[in-house]
C-alpha positions in Angstrom: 10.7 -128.3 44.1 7.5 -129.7 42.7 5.4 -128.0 45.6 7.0 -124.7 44.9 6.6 -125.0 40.9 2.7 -126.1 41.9 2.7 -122.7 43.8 4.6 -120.0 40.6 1.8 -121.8 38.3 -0.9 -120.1 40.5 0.7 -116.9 41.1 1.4 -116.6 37.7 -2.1 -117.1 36.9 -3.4 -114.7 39.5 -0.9 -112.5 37.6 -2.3 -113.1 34.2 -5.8 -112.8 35.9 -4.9 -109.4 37.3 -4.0 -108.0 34.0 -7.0 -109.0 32.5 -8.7 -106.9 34.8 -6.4 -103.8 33.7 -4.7 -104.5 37.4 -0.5 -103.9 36.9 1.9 -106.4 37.6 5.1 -105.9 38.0 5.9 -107.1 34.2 3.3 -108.6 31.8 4.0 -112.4 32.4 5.6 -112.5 35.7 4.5 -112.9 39.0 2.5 -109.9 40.1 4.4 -110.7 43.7 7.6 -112.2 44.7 7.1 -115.7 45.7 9.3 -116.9 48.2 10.9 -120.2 49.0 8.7 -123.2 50.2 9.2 -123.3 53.7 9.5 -126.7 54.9 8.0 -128.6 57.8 10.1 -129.4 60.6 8.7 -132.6 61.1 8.2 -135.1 58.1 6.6 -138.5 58.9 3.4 -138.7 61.2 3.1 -134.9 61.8 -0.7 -135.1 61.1 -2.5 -134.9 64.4 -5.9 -135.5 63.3 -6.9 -138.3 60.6 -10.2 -139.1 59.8 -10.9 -143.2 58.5 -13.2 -144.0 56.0 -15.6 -147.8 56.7 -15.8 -149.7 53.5 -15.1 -152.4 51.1 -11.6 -153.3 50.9 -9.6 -155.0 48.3 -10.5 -158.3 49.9 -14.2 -157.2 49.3 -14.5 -157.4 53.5 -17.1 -154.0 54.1 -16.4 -153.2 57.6 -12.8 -152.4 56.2 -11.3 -149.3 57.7 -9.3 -146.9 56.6 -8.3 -144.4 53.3 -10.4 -144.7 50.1 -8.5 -145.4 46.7 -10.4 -144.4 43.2 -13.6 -142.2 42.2 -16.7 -142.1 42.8 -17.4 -141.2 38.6 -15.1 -144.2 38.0 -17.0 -146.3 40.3 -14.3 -148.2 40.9 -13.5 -147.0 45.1 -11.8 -148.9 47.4 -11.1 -149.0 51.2 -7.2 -149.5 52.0 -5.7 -149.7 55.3 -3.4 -147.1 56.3 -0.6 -148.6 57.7 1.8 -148.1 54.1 1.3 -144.0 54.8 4.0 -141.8 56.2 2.3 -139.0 57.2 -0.4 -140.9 60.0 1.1 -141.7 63.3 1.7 -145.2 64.4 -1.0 -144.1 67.1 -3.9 -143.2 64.7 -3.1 -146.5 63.3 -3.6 -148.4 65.9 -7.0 -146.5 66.6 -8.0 -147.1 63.1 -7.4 -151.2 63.3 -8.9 -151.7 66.8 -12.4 -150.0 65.5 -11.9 -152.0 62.8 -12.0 -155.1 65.2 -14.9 -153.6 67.1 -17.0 -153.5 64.0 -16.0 -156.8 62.3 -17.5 -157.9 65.6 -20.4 -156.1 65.9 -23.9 -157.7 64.4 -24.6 -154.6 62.8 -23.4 -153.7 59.3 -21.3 -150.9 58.6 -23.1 -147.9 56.7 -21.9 -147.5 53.2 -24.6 -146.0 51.2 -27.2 -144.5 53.5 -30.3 -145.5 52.0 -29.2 -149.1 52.0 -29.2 -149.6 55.5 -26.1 -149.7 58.2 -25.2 -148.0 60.8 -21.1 -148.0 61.3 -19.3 -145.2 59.8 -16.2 -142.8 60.1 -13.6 -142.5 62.6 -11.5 -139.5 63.3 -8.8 -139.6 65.9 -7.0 -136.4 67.0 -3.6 -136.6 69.2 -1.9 -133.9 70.6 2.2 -133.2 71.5 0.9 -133.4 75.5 -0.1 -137.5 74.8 -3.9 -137.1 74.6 -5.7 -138.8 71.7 -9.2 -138.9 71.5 -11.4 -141.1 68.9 -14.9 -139.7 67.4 -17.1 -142.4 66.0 -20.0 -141.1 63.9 -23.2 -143.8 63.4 -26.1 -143.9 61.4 -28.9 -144.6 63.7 -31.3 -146.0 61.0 -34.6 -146.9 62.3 -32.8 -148.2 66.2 -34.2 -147.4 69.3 -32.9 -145.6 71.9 -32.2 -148.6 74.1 -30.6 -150.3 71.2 -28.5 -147.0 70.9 -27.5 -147.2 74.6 -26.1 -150.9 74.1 -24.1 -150.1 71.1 -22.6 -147.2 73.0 -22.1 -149.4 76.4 -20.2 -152.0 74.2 -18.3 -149.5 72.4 -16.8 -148.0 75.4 -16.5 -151.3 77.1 -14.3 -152.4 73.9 -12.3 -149.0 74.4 -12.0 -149.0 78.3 -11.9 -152.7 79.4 -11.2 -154.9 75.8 -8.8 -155.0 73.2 -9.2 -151.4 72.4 -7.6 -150.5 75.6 -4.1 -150.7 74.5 -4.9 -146.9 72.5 -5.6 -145.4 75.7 -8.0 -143.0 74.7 -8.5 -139.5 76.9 -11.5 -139.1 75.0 -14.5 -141.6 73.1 -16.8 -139.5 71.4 -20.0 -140.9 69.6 -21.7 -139.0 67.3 -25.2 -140.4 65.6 -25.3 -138.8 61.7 -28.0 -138.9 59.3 -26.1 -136.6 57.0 -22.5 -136.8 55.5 -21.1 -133.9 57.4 -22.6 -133.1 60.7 -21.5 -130.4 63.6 -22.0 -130.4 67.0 -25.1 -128.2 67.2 -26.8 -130.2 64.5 -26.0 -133.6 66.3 -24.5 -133.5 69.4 -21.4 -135.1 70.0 -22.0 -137.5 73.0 -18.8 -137.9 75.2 -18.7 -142.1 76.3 -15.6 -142.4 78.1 -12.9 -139.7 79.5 -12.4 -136.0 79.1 -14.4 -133.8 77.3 -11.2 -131.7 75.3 -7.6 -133.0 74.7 -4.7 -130.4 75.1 -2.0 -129.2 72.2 1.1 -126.6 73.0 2.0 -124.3 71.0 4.3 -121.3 70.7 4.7 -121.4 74.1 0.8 -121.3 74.9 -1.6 -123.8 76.1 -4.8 -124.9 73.7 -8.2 -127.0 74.5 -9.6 -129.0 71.5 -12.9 -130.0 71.4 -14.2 -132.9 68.9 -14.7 -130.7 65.6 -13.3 -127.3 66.2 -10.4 -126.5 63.7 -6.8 -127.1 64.0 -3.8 -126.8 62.1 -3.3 -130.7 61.1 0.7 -130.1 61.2 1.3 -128.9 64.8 4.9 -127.8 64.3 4.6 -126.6 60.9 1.7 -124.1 62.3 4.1 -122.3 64.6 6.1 -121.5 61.7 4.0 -120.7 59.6 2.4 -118.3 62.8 5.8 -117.0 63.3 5.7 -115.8 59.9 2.7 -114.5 60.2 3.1 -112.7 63.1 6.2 -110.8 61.3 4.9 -110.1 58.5 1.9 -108.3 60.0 4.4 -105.5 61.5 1.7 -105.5 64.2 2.7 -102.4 67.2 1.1 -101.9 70.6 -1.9 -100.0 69.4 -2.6 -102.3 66.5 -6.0 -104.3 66.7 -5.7 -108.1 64.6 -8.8 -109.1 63.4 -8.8 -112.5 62.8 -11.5 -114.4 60.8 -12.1 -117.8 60.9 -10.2 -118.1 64.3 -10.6 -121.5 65.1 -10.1 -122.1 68.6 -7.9 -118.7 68.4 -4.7 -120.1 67.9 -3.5 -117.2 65.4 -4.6 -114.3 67.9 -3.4 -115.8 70.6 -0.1 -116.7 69.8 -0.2 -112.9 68.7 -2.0 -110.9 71.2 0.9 -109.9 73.0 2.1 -107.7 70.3 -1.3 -105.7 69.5 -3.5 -103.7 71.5 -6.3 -105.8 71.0 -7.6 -109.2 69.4 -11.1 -109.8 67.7 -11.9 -113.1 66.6 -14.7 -114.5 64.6 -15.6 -118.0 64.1 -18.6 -120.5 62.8 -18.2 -123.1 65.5 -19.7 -122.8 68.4 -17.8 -124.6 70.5 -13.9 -123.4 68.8 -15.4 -120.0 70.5 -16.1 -121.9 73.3 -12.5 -123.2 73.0 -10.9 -119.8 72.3 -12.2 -118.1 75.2 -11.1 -120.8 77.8 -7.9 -120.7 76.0 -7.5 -116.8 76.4 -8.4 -117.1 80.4 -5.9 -120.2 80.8 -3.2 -118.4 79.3 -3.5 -115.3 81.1 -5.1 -112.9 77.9 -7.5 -110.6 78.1 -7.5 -108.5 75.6 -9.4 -110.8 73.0 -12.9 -110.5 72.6 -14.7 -113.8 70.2 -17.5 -113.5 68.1 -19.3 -116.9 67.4 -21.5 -116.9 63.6 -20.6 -116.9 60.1 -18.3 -114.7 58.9 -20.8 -113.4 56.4 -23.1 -112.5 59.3 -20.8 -111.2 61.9 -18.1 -109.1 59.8 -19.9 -106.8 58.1 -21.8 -105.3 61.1 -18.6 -105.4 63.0 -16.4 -103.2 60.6 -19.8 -101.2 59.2 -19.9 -99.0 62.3 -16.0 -99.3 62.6 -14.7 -96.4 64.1 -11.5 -96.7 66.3 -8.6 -94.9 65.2 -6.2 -97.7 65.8 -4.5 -99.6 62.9 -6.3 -102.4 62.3 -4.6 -105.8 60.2 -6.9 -108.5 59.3 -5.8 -112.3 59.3 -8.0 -114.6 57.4 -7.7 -118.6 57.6 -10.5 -119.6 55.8 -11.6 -123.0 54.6 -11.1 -124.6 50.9 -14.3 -123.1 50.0 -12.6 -119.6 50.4 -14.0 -116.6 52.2 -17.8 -115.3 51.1 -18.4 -112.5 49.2 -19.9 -110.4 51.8 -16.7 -110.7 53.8 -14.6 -109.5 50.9 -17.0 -107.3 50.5 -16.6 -106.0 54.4 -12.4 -106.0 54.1 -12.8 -103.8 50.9 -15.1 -101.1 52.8 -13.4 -100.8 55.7 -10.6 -98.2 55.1 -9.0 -99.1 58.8 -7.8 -102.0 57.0 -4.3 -101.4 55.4 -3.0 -104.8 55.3 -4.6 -107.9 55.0 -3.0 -111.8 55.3 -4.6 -114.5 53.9 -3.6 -118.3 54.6 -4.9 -120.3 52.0 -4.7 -124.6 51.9 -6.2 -124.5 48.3 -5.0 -121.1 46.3 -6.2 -122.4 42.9 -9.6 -123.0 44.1 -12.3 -121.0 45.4 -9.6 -118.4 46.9 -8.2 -117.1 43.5 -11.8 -115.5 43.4 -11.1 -113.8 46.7 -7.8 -112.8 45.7 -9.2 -111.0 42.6 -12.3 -109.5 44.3 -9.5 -107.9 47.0 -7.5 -106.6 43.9 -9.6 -105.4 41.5 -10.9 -101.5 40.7 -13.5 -100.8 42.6 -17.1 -101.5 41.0 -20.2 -99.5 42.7 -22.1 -102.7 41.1 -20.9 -105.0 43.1 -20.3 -102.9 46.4 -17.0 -103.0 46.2 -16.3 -98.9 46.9 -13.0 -99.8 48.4 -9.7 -98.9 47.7 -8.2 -102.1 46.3 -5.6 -104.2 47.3 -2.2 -105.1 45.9 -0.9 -108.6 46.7 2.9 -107.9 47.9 4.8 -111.1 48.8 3.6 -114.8 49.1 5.3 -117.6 50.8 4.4 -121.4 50.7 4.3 -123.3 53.8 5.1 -127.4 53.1 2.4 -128.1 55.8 1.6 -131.9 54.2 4.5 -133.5 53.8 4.2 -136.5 51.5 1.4 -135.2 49.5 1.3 -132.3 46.6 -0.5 -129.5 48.8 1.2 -126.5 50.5 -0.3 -124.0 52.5 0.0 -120.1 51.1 0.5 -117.1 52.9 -0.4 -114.2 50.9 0.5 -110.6 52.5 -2.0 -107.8 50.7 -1.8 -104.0 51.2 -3.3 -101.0 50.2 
């Protein structure tokens, strides 16, 4: 009850937004959309299937601590806790999380909490999958280390992970990654694969997916068929429809639908999720998906400018919390092919209500916006994190 109250507070002030921009709702103070019933996840406790670990000082002041951080940065008062109190982190992840921790405490080399002071041991993220695979990605701060220092950390690592104590996780995959920078992809550091198989495997609605180290998945694996069930309804999709779907990951979304349209065209920022998307589409048999790798800002509007097939074309857009970019708005708007838009949001009070009100409002020749605009029809929360406030948002927009 208090996800879906979390979820009428920001329809209603999308509402309120609407009709400040002379844009009718339904009634002045209601919902300018019918907002359905959270729909819960079928699975509760441990669902997540990736979980990413903080290194730091924990209560007992020990630094090579791993696990969740407690407190703010602005309050200075942060603190590493292990993670073996929360629900919602398989007993698996776990596990991972306190063997590195073992590794590390054992390790001569200090763990990397403020870059500038020196360290090198950081982050782990371990993803698992419904087929049994679970692969770990430890990211390091090189410093000023050689390479043949590099190379010894790494041979220990995957000696700990292989033929130690961290062989009771059974890893299919140890990645290594060496950072300089908080966030880092694959193309700006490569990931280096130490022990195992490059991808790990996930099923879902009935198909076959690879994951590679940072390409994007749905963290709740059974919550994302429903919510991909839903989707796939609600985009009344026939055979000569073509789904355009942005931020595509490694193409769960328009593969799970491609059997209903005429064609699939995917677009995606990671290289390797492309990578990903196009092995999945040959493993599961389907070839009518085509994959664009590059931002969406870059790749969108040149694909719709020169837009010219006749056939209906529905646009499904999964973006991150930062929300779509303005050209890509900008590109939906334009293209009159377009009649019906989805947008799955994990943060709808954020960055997104400025996407929803850029796709609603009357058109303005000053900011390029020439298209008809759109009307937000229905929206439906997904309870895709159990155990904490969030909910996912499906929001179904037509014109």
């Amino acid at each position: 009850q208090v996800k879906y109250e979390s979820q009428r507070k920001i329809l209603q002030t999308l509402a309120s937004r609407l009709e400040e921009l002379g844009i009718d709702a339904q009634k002045p103070g209601e919902l300018c959309c019918p907002l359905q019933p959270v729909v819960p996840s079928p699975i509760i406790n441990g669902y997540r299937n990736k979980s990413t670990f903080s290194v730091n000082r924990g209560p007992d002041g020990n630094p090579k601590t791993v696990g969740l951080y407690v407190g703010t940065g602005r309050g200075q008062n942060i603190v590493c806790v292990k993670a073996n109190h929360v629900e919602n982190i398989p007993s698996k992840h776990k596990q991972v999380a306190q063997c590195y921790e073992e590794f590390i405490c054992h390790s001569p080399l200090d763990s990397c909490i403020l870059f500038h002071e020196g360290g090198h041991w950081r982050e782990l993220v371990v993803r698992t999958t419904g087929c049994g695979h679970t692969m770990a990605i430890i990211t390091f701060h090189p410093q000023q280390l050689g390479q043949e220092e590099l190379a010894t950390q790494k041979a220990l690592l995957k000696e700990f992970f292989t033929c130690g104590p961290g062989a009771v996780c059974d890893l299919t995959s140890l990645y290594f990654q060496e950072s300089t920078m908080t966030r880092c992809s694959h193309e700006q550091s490569p990931f280096q694969l130490l022990h195992g198989a490059p991808h790990i495997f996930e099923e879902l609605l009935g198909l076959k997916f690879r994951i590679s180290p940072d390409a994007f998945f749905q963290v709740n694996t059974a919550g994302a068929e429903v919510l991909y069930q839903a989707v796939g309804e609600l985009c009344q999709a026939t055979g000569d429809t073509v789904l355009l779907d942005i931020c595509c990951g490694t193409g769960t979304i328009g593969l799970s639908l491609a059997h209903r349209v005429s064609k699939v065209i995917g677009v995606e920022v990671v290289e390797k999720a492309i990578e990903d998307a196009e092995w999945n589409a040959a493993f599961n048999g389907i070839s009518n998906c085509e994959f664009h790798s590059g931002k969406a800002e870059a790749v969108l509007p040149q694909l719709l400018a020169s837009w010219e097939d006749a056939r209906p074309l529905v646009a499904v857009v999964n973006p991150s919390r930062a929300g779509l970019h303005y050209r890509v708005v900008r590109a939906i708007r334009n293209c009159r092919s377009i009649r019906r838009l989805l947008y799955i949001s994990c943060k709808p009070e954020g960055e997104a209500m400025r996407n929803f009100l850029e796709l609603c409002c009357p058109p303005d020749p000053r900011k390029k916006l020439t298209g008809e605009q759109f009307s937000p029809m229905l929206a439906i929360p997904f309870d895709m994190f159990p155990h904490t406030g969030h909910c996912e948002l499906l929001l179904l927009f037509t014109r």
